[in-house]
C-alpha positions, -999 to +999 in steps of 0.1 A: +000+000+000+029+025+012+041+019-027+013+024-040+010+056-030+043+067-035+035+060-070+005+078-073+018+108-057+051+109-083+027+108-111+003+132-095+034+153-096+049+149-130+011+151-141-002+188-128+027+201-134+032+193-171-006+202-173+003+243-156+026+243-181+008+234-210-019+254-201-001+285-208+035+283-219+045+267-256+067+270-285+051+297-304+067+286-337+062+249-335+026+252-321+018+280-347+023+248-376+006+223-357-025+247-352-022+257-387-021+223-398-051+208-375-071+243-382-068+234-417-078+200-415-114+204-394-120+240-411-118+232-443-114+191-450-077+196-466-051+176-451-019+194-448+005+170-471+034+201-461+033+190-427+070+199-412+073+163-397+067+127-407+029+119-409+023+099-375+028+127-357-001+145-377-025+116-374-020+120-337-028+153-334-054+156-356-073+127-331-069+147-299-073+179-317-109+166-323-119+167-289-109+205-289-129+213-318-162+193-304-158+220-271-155+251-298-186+236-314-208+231-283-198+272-276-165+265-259-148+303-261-111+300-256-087+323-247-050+336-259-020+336-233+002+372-237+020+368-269+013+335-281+001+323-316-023+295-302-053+294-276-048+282-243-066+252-244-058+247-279-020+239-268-034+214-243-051+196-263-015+193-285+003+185-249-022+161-244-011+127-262+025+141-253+022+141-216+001+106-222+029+091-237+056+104-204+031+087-181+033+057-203+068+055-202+068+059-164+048+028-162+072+006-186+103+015-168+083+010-137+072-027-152+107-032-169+129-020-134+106-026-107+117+001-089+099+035-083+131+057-087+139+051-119+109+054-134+109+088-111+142+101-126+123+102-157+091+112-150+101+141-131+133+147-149+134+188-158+144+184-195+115+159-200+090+179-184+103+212-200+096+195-237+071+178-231+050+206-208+063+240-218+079+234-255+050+211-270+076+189-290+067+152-296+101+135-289+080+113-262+054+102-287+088+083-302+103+071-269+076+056-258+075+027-286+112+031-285+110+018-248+079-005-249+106-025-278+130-029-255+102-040-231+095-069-250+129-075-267+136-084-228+107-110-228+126-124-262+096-112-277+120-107-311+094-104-334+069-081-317+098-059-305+108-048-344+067-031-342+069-007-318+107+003-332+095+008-365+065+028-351+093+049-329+109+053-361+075+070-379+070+092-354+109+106-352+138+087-377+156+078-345+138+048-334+149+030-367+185+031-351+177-001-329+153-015-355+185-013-375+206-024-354+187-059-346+181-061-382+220-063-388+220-088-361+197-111-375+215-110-409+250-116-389+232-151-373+221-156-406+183-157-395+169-146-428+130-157-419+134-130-392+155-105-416+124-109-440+093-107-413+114-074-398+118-060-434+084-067-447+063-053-414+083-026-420+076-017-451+039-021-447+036-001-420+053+028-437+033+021-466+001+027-441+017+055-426+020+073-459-014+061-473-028+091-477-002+107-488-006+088-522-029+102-544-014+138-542+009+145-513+038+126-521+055+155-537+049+182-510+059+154-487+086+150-503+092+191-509+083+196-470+103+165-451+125+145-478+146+178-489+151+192-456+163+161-437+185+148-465+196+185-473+188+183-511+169+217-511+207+231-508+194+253-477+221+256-450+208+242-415+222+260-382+237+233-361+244+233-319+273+207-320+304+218-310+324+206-346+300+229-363+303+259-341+341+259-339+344+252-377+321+275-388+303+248-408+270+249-418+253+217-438+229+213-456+205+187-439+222+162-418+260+167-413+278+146-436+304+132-405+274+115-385+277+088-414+312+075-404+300+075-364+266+053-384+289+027-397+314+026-365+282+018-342+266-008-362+306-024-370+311-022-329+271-035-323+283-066-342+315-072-324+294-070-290+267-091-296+289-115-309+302-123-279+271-114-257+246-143-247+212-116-249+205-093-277+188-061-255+220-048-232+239-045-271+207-032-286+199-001-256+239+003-253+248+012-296+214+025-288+225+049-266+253+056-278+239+061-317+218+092-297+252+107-286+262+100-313+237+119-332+239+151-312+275+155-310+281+150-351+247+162-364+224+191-357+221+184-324+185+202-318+178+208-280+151+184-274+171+159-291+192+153-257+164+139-243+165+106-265+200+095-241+178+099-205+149+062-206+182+051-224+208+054-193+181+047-174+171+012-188+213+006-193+216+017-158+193-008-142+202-038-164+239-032-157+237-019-120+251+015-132+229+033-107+254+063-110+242+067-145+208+065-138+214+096-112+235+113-139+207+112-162+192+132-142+215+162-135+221+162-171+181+170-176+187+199-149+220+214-169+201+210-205+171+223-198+187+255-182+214+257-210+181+257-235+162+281-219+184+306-208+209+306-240+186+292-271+154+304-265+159+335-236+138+329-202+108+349-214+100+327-250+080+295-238+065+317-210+049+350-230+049+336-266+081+363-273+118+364-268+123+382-236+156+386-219+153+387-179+192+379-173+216+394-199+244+378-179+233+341-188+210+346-213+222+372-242+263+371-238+287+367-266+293+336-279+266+316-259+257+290-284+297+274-281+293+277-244+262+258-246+283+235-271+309+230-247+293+221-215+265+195-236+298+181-255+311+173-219+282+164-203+275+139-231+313+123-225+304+124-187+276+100-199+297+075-217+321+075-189+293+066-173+285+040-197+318+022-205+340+029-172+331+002-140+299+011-124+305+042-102+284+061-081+267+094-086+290+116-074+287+158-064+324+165-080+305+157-115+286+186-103+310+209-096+331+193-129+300+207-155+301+241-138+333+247-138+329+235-177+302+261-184+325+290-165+352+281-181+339+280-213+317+316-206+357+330-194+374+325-225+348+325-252+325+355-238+347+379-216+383+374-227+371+360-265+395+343-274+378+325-305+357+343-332+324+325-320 
């Protein structure tokens, strides 16, 4: 009984507060497309085929986003919050199957751990709540397939795992890293019935995904998504690593040195579960370490940091690294704050505008390689972490990322040493 309601009250928590945050703060660019997009749907029957993301996420909304246009239709009046470029309720409604699918994920690490505090240091974790509550972005919708495969991969469920990946992988591209990864290992055991059943559900659920996409929004699709991931539109994309930063690089699409960090995972992936007697603590590790990966070499957008935290946390209990699991957590504090403070200013999420409270963290030269820096060593913290003997969580790791981040601020903002 005493468990059960120390579960109850930690989703109580992680639940009103992601709901006081929806209800007010948001992303007012990312919102403003996914109320355009829904708006146009139920006002005037056309389905947005330029839809800024891959179509799963769309069907998603446009489901919850019916309830909110039943309450306008029985007289519902909503209201707009300061600044913003959606209704109040309106970005609830968005937050909704988001916050859903965080609750969801509590419950699988709860099932797959058995113990409250890890599914806590997710649940509560700042970064998680700050996406998924104040931003609006849908990384969760992807974990939480992403998680519920590794779930079953640990019942040897092999078959029924590769679903729920390839469904991770339709919401955000991400989640066909470990659908890739135990693809490659079925072809390296030379299990070609399961190579075959993996490929072909795969394909047919992408063909479903894309259904309606067929008779006429394949091109804008294609104009919309294709060209702007693969960078074959020839725009330049701003990226938050700290390779592109310091050399003044700017690709088009994804950065064309995450392909040799691709092929060194899945080589390495091969080599380990070679000589490993299970298939998942491989599969979450080049798992885990493809997301690092992904934001160290590649754009490395904000809210991608959260993909690493159900990762270490899963790694962390099947390996005893509790000190990772802990870590996960301090690194949702530090990236959350680096976000809001240096990418988007305090006041954004909040009143719907960019609004500088503190100049001295917030507006300073050469922010964006500070915020470089300190994620770059927080992110090797984490594989220390990962490959190093278990360790505990320790307050000098603390003290270490500060002293990173002041560091950093000394010689790139006040004495400027670099031409950042």
């Amino acid at each position: 009984m005493r468990m059960k309601t120390k579960i109850l009250a930690t989703l109580l928590v992680g639940l009103i507060v992601r709901i006081e945050l929806a209800s007010f703060a948001g992303h007012p660019g990312d919102l403003a497309l996914f109320a355009y997009s829904a708006r146009l749907y139920y006002e005037s029957g056309r389905f947005d085929y330029l839809f800024p993301t891959l179509p799963l996420v769309y069907y998603v909304q446009l489901a919850f986003y019916s309830l909110y246009v039943l309450m306008r239709d029985l007289g519902f009046s909503d209201l707009v919050f300061m600044f913003h470029t959606n209704f109040m309720v309106e970005g609830l409604f968005f937050r909704i199957p988001l916050i859903l699918s965080d609750l969801g994920i509590f419950a699988l690490i709860l099932r797959f751990t058995g113990k409250l505090r890890y599914a806590a240091l997710y649940l509560l974790n700042p970064l998680i709540i700050y996406l998924t509550g104040a931003w609006g972005t849908y990384d969760s919708l992807m974990m939480l397939p992403l998680v519920y495969g590794f779930v079953l991969l640990a019942k040897n469920e092999r078959r029924l795992a590769s679903v729920p990946f390839i469904i991770a992988g339709l919401f955000k591209l991400f989640g066909f890293v470990p659908f890739g990864l135990l693809a490659i290992e079925n072809l390296v055991h030379r299990k070609w019935k399961e190579f075959g059943l993996q490929l072909g559900t795969a394909v047919g659920l992408t063909s479903l995904s894309f259904a309606p996409y067929f008779s006429a929004g394949l091109q804008d699709f294609y104009v919309g998504f294709v060209l702007r991931f693969l960078g074959l539109s020839g725009a330049s994309t701003r990226a938050y690593d700290v390779f592109a930063i310091f050399s003044g690089a700017r690709f088009a699409g994804s950065s064309p040195l995450i392909w040799p960090g691709v092929a060194a995972i899945a080589i390495l992936f091969v080599l380990h579960v070679r000589k490993s007697k299970s298939t998942i603590q491989p599969l979450v590790l080049w798992s885990l370490v493809g997301a690092v990966a992904l934001n160290a070499f590649s754009q490395s957008e904000p809210q991608w940091l959260s993909w690493v935290i159900p990762l270490s946390i899963l790694y962390a209990y099947m390996t005893k690294r509790t000190g990772l699991a802990y870590y996960s957590y301090f690194y949702g504090i530090v990236s959350a704050f680096l976000s809001i403070t240096i990418l988007q200013s305090a006041g954004y999420l909040v009143l719907g505008t960019p609004l500088v409270f503190l100049n001295a963290i917030e507006a300073f030269k050469g922010s964006v390689a500070v915020y470089a820096i300190t994620i770059s060593s927080m992110l090797l913290v984490l594989l220390g972490y990962v490959f190093v003997k278990p360790v505990r969580f320790k307050v000098e790791i603390v003290a270490l990322v500060c002293l990173v981040y002041l560091q950093a601020y000394f010689w790139l903002s006040i004495m400027r040493i670099l031409p950042v």
